[in-house]
C-alpha positions as a Markdown table, in Angstrom:
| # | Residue | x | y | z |
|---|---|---|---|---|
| 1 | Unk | -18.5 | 4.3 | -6.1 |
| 2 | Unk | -17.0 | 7.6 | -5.4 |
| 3 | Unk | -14.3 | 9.6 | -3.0 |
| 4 | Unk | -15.7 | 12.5 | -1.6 |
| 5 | Unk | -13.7 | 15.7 | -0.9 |
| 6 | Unk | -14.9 | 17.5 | 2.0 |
| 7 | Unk | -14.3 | 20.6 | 3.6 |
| 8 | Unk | -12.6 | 20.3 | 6.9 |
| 9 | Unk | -14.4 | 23.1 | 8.3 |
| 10 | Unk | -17.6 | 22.8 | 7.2 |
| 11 | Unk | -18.0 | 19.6 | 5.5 |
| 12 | Unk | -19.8 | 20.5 | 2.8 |
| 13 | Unk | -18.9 | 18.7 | -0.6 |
| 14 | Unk | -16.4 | 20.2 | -2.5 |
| 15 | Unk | -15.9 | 17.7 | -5.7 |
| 16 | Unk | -16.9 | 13.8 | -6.0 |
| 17 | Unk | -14.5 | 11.5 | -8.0 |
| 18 | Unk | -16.1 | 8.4 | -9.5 |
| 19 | Unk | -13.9 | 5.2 | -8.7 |
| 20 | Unk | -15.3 | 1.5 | -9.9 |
| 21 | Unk | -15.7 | 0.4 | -6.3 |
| 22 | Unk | -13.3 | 2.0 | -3.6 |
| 23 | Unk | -12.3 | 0.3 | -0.5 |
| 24 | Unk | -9.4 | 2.0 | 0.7 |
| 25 | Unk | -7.3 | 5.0 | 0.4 |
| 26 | Unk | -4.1 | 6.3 | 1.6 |
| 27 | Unk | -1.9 | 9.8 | 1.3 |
| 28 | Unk | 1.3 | 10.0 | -0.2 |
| 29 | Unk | 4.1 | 11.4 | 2.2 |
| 30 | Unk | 4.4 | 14.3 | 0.1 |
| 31 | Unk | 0.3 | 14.8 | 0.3 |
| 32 | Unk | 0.1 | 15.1 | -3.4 |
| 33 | Unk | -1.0 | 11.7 | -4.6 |
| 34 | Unk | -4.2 | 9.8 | -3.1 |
| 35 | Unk | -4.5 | 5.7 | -3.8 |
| 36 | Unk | -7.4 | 4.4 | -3.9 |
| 37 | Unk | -7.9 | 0.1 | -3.8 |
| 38 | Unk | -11.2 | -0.6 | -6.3 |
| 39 | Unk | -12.0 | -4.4 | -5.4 |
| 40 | Unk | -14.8 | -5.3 | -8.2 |
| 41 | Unk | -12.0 | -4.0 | -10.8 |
| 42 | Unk | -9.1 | -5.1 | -9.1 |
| 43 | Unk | -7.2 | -1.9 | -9.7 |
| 44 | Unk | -5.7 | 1.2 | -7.6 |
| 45 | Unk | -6.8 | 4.6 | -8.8 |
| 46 | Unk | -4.2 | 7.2 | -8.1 |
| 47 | Unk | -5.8 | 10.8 | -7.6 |
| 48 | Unk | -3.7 | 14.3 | -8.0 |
| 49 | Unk | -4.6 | 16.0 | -4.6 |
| 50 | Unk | -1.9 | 18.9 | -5.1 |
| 51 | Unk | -4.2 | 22.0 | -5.3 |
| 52 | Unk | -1.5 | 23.4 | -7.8 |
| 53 | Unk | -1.9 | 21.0 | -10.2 |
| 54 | Unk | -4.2 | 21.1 | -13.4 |
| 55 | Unk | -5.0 | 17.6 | -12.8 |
| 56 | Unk | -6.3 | 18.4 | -9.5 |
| 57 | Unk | -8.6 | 16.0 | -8.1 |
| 58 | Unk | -8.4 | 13.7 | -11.1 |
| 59 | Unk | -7.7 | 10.3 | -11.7 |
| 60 | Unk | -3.8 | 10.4 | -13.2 |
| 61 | Unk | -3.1 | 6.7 | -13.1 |
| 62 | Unk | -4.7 | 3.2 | -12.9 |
| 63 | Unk | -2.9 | -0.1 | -11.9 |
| 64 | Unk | -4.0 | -3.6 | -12.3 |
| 65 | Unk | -3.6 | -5.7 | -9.0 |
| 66 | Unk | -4.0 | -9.4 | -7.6 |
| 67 | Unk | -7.8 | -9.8 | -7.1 |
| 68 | Unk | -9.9 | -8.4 | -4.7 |
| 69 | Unk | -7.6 | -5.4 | -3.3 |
| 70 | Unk | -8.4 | -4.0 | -0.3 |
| 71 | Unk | -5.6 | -2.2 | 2.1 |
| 72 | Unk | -3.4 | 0.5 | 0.8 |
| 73 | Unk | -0.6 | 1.7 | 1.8 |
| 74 | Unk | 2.4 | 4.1 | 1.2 |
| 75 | Unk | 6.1 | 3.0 | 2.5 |
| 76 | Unk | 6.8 | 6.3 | 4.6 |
| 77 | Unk | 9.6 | 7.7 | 1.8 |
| 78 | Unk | 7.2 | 7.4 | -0.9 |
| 79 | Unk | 9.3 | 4.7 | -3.1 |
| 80 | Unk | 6.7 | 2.1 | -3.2 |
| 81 | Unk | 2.7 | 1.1 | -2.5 |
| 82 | Unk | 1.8 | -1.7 | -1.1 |
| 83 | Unk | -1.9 | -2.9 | -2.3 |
| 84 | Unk | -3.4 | -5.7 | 0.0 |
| 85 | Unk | -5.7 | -8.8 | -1.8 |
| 86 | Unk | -7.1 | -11.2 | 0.9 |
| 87 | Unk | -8.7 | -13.0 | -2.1 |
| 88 | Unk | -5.8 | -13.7 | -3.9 |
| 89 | Unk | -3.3 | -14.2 | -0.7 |
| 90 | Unk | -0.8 | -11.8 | -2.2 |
| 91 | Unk | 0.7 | -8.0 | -1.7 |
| 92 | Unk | 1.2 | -6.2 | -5.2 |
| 93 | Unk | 3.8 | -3.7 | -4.5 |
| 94 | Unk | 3.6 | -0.7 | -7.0 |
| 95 | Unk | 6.4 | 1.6 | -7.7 |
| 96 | Unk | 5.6 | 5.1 | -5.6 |
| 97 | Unk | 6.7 | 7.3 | -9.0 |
| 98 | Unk | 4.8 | 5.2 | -12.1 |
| 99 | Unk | 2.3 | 3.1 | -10.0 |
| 100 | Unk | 3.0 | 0.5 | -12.2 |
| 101 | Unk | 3.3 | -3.0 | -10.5 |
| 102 | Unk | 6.7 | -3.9 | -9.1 |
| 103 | Unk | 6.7 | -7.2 | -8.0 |
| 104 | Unk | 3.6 | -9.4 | -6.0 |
| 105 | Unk | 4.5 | -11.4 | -3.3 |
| 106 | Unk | 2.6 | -14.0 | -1.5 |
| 107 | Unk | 4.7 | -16.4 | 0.7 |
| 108 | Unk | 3.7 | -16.5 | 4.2 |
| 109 | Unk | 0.3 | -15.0 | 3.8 |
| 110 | Unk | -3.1 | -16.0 | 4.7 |
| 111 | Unk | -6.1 | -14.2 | 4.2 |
| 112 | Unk | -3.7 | -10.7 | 4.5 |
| 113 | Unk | -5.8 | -7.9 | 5.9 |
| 114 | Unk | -3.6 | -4.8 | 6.8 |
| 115 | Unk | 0.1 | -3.8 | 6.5 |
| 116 | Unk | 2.5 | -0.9 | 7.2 |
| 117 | Unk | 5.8 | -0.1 | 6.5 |
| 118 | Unk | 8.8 | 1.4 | 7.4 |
| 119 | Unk | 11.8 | 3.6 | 6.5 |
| 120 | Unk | 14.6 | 2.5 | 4.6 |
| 121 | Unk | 17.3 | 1.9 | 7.3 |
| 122 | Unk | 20.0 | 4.6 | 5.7 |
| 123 | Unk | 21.3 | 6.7 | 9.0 |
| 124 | Unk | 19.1 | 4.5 | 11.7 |
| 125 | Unk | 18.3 | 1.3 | 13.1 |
| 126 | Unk | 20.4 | -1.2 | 11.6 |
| 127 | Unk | 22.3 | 1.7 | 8.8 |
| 128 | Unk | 21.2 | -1.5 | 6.1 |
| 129 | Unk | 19.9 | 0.5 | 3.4 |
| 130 | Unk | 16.4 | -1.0 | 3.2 |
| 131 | Unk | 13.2 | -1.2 | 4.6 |
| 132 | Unk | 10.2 | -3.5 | 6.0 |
| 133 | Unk | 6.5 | -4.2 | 6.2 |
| 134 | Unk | 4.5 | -6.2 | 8.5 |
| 135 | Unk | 1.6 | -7.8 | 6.6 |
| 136 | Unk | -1.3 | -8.6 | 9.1 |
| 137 | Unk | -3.1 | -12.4 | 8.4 |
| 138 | Unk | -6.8 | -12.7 | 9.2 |
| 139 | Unk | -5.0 | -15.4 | 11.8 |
| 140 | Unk | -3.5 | -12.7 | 13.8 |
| 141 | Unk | -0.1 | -14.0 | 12.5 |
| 142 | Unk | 2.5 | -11.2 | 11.2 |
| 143 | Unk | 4.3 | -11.7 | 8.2 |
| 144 | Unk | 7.4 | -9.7 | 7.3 |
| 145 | Unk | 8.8 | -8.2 | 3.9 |
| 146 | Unk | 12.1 | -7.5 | 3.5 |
| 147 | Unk | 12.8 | -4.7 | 0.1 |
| 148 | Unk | 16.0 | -5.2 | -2.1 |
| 149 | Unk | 17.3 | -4.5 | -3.9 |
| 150 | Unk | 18.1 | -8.2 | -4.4 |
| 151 | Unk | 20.8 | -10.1 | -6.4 |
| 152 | Unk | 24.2 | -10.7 | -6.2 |
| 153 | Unk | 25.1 | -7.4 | -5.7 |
| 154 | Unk | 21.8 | -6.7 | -3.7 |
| 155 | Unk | 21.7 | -5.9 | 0.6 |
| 156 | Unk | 17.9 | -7.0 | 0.6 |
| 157 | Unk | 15.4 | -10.1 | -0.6 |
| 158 | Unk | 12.8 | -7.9 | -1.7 |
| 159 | Unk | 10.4 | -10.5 | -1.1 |
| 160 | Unk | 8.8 | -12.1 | 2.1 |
| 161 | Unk | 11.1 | -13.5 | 4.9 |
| 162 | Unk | 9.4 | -14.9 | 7.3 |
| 163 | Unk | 6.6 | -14.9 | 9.7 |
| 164 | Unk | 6.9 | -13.2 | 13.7 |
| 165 | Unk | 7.6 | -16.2 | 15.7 |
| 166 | Unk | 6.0 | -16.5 | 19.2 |
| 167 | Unk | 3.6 | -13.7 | 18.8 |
| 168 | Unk | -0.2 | -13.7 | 17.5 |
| 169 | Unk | -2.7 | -11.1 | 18.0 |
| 170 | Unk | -6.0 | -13.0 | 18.6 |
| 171 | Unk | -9.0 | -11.2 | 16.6 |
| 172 | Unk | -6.6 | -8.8 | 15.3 |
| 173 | Unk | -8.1 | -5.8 | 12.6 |
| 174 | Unk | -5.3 | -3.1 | 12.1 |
| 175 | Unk | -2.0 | -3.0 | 12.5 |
C-alpha cells in the first residue's frame, strides 16, 4: 500500500508514499511525473518526482478508471496515459497534462494485460500525424489503437482498429 523511494546507491529508504493499493507504475518522458494504477480503488495516483518541486514526492493528482486497473503506461511524447483494466476489458486513456480521463476504449480486447505505445508519426514512418498502441490480450492476441484526432476534419480514429492478423504469442506476459 505504498511506493517506496530508494536510493540507487545504497538502497536505503528515502520517503514512502501511501497509495490505496498500487499495481503498477510508469515514468513520464520528461521524468517528472510518476503513475501509479491502484486496483481496489480503481484509480491512478500521479506522483511529483521533480526534485525541484515543492510537491516533491507527493500525490498531485488522482483519476478514476474502468475497474480493476492494472498496466500503466506513458505514450513516449508524454500526450496521453494509457491505464490497462483486465476486469473491465477496457483501456482508459488519460490526458498526459490534466490526467483526467480522455476517452475508454474497449473493442477488440479480452482480458487486456500489457500495452505500449508509440510516437506520433510527424517527421517518420508514415509522416501521418498520429500515433499507436499495441494492447496485449491474456490470449496472446494484439490489439491495435489508432489516436485522432477524429472527425471530419480528423487524420486518426482515436479509438481501436483492429486486431494483428496471423500472429499470436502463445503464453504471452509483456509486450
Amino acid at each position: 500500500r505504498q511506493v517506496l523511494v530508494v536510493n540507487s546507491n545504497r538502497f536505503t529508504v528515502l520517503d514512502r508514499i501511501r497509495l490505496t493499493d498500487p499495481v503498477d507504475m510508469s515514468l513520464s518522458p520528461n521524468l517528472r511525473k510518476l503513475v501509479v494504477s491502484n486496483f481496489a480503488s480503481s484509480s491512478v495516483s500521479v506522483i511529483d518526482t521533480n526534485p525541484l518541486s515543492p510537491t516533491f514526492h507527493q500525490i498531485i493528482a488522482e483519476a478514476r478508471v474502468a475497474r480493476g486497473p492494472t498496466t500503466v503506461s506513458w505514450q513516449p511524447d508524454g500526450e496521453d496515459v494509457f491505464v490497462v483494466s483486465p476486469s473491465s476489458n477496457s483501456v482508459t486513456i488519460l490526458g498526459g497534462l490534466d490526467f483526467q480521463p480522455r476517452r475508454t476504449v474497449a473493442g477488440f480486447l479480452n482480458n487486456p494485460i500489457d500495452v505500449v505505445c508509440t510516437h506520433r508519426f510527424t517527421a517518420s514512418g508514415n509522416n501521418s500525424g498520429i500515433y499507436y498502441a499495441y494492447i496485449l490480450n491474456a490470449s496472446g492476441a494484439i490489439a491495435i489503437y489508432e489516436s485522432g484526432p477524429d472527425g471530419v476534419n480528423g487524420y486518426g480514429f482515436n479509438d481501436m482498429v483492429g486486431i494483428v492478423q496471423g500472429t499470436t504469442f502463445r503464453r504471452a506476459a509483456k509486450i
